[in-house]
DOTORPA-458414 format. One record per residue: residue number from 1; residue in three letters; z, x, y of N, C-alpha, C in turn. Coordinates in Angstrom, 3 decimals. Atoms other than C-alpha are relative to their C-alpha. Layout:
<sites>
    n  res       n.w       n.u       n.v      ca.w      ca.u      ca.v       c.w       c.u       c.v
  NUM  ALA         Z         X         Y         Z         X         Y         Z         X         Y
...
</sites>
This chain:
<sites>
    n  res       n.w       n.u       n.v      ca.w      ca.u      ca.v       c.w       c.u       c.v
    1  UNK     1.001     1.046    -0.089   105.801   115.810    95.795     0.689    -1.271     0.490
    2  UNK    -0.511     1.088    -0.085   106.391   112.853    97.869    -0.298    -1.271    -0.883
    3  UNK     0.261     0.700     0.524   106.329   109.476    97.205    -0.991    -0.535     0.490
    4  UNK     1.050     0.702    -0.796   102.579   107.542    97.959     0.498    -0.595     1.055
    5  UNK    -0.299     0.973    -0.968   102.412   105.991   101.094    -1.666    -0.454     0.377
    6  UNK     1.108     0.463    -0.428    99.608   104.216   102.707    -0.536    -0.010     0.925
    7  UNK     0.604    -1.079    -1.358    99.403   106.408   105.675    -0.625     1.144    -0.170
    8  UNK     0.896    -0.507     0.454    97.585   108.522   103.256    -1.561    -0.110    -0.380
    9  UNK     1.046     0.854     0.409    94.708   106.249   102.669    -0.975    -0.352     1.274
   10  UNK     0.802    -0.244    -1.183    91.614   106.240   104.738    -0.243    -0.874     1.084
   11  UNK     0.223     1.664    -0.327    91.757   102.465   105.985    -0.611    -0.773     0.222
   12  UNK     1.332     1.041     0.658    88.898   101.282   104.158     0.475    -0.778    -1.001
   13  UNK    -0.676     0.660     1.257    90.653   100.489   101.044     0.264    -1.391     0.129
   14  UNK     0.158     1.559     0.086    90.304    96.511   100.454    -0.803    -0.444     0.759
   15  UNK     0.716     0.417    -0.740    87.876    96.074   102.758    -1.626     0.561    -0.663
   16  UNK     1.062     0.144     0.490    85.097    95.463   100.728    -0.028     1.160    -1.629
   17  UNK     0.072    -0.992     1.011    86.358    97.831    98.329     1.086    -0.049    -1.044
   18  UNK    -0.848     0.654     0.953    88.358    97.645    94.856     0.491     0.647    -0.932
   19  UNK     0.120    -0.063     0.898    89.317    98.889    91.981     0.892    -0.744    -1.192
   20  UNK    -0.694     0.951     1.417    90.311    97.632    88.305     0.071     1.319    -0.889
   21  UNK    -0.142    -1.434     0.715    92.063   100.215    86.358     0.054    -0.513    -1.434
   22  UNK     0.021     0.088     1.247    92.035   100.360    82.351     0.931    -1.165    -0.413
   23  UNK    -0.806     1.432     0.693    94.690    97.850    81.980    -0.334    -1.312     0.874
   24  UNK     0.369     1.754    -0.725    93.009    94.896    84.243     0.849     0.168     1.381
   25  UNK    -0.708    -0.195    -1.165    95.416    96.424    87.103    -1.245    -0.326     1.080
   26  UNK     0.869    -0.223    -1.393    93.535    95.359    90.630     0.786     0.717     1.084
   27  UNK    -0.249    -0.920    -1.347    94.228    98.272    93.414    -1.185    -0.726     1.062
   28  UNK     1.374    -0.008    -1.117    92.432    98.001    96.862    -0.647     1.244    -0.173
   29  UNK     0.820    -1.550     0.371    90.959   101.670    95.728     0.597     0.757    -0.816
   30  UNK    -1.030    -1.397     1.018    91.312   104.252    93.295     1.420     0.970     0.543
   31  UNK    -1.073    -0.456    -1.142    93.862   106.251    95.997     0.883    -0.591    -0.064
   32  UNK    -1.229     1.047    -0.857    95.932   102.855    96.558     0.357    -0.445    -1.720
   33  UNK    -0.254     0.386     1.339    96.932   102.969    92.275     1.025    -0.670     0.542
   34  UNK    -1.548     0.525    -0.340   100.506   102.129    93.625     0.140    -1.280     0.677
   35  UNK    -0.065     1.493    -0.478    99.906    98.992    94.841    -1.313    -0.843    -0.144
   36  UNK     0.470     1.076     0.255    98.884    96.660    92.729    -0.360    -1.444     0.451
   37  UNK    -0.147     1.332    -0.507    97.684    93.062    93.736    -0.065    -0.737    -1.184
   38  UNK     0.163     0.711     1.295    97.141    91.450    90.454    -0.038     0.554    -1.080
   39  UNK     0.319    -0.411     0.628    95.550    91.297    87.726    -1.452    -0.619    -0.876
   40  UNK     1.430     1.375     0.234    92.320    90.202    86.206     0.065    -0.865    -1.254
   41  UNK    -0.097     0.843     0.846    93.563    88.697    83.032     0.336    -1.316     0.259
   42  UNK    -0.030     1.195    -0.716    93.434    85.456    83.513    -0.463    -0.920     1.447
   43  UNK     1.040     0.080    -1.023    91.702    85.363    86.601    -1.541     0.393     0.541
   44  UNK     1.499    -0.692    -0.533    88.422    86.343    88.541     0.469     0.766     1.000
   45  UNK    -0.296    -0.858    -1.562    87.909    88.683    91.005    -0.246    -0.634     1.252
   46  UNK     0.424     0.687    -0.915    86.750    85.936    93.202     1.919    -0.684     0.386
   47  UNK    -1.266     0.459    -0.100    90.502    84.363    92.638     0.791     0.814     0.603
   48  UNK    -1.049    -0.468    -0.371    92.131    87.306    92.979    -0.052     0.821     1.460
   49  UNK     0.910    -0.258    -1.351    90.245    88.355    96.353     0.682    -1.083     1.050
   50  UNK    -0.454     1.264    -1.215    91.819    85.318    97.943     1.166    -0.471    -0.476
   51  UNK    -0.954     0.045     0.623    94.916    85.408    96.238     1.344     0.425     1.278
   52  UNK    -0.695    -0.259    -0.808    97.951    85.633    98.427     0.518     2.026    -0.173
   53  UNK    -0.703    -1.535     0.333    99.066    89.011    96.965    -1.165     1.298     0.531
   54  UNK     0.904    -0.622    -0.436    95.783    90.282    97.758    -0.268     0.362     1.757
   55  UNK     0.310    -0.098    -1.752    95.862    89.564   101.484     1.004     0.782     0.613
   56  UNK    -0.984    -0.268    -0.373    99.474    90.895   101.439    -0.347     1.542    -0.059
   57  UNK     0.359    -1.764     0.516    98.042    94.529   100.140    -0.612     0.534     0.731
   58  UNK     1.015    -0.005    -1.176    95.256    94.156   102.597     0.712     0.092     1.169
   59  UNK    -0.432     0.740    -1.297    97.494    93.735   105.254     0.997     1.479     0.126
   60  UNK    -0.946    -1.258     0.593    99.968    96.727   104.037    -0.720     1.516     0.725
   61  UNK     0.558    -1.127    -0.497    97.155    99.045   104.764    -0.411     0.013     1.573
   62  UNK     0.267     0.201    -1.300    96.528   100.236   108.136    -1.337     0.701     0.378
   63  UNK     1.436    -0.512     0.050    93.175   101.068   109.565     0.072     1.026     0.850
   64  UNK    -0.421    -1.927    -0.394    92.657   104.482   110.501    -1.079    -0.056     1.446
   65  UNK     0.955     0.317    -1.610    91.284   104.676   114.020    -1.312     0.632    -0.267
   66  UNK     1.058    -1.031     0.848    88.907   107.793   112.764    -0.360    -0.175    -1.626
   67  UNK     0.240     0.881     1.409    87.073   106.319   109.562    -0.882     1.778    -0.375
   68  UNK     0.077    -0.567     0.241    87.076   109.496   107.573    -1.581     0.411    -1.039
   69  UNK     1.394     0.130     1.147    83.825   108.544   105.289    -0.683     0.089     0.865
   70  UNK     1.930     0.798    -0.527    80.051   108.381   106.303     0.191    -1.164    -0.504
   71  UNK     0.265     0.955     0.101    78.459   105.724   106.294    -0.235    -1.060    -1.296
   72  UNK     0.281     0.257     1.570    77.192   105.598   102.533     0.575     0.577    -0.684
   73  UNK    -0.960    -0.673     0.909    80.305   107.319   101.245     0.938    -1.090    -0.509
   74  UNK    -0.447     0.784     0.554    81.841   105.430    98.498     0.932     0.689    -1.061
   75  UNK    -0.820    -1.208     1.186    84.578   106.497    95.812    -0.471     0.547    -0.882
   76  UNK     0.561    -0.343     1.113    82.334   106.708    93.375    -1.541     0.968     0.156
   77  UNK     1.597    -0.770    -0.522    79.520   108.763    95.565     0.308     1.700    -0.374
   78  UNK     0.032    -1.231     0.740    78.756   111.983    93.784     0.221     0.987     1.269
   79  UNK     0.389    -0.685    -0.880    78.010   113.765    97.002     1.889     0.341     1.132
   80  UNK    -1.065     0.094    -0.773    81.829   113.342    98.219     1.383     0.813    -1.023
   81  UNK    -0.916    -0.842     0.527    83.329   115.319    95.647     0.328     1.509     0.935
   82  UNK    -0.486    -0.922    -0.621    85.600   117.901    96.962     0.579     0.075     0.943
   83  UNK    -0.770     0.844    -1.408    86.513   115.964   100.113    -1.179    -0.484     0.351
   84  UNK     1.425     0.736    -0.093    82.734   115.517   100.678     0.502    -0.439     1.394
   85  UNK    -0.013     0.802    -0.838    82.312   113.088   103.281     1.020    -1.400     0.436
   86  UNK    -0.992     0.826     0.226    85.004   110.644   102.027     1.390     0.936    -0.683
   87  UNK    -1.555    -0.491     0.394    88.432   112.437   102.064     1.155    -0.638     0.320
   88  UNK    -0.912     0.560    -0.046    91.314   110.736   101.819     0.726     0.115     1.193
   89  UNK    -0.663    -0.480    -1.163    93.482   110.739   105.065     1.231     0.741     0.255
   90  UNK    -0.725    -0.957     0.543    95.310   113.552   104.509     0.110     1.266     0.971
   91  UNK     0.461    -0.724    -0.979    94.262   115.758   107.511    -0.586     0.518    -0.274
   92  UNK     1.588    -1.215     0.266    91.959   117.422   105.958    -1.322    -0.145     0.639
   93  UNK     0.870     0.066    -0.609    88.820   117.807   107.936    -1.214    -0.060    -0.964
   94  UNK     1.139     0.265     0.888    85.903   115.982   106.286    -1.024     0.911    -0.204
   95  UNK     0.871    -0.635    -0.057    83.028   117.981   105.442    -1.360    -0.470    -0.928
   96  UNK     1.249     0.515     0.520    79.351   117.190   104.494    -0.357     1.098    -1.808
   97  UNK     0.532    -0.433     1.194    78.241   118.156   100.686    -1.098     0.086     0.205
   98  UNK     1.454    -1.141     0.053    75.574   120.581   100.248    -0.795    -0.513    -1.528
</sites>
């Protein structure tokens, strides 16, 4: 098992998209755990959205020429389990849920 990289990641992640894991950790997506930008204790998500560390994470990721999601595929869209419509960029060839 390598180590994450962020040539695995679909290059949506921070672009409009977020997550906050159990300890207040902010990722640009569930996928991108390994790189943290903050944290929300003590801040907002409005702060930490415009936070230098945030733009630096944003900036880290690269955008994938072929945007592996639909349109209304989100991490949390039921319909994308399995690779669904939103599969990570991994080469795997997306496929529509039945």
């Amino acid at each position: 098992m390598g180590l994450p990289s962020t040539s695995a990641l679909c290059g949506r992640c921070a672009n409009g998209i977020a997550a906050v894991l159990s300890d207040g950790t902010v990722t640009p997506c569930v996928l991108g755990r390994f790189l943290p930008a903050g944290h929300v204790q003590g801040n907002t998500l409005q702060g930490m959205f415009a936070s230098p560390s945030w733009r630096q994470v944003a900036a880290s990721i690269p955008a994938s020429r072929h945007d592996p999601c639909g349109p209304d595929c989100g991490p949390n869209d039921d319909s994308c389990k399995g690779g669904g419509t939103c599969a990570p960029a991994s080469g795997l060839t997306p496929t529509t849920a039945d």
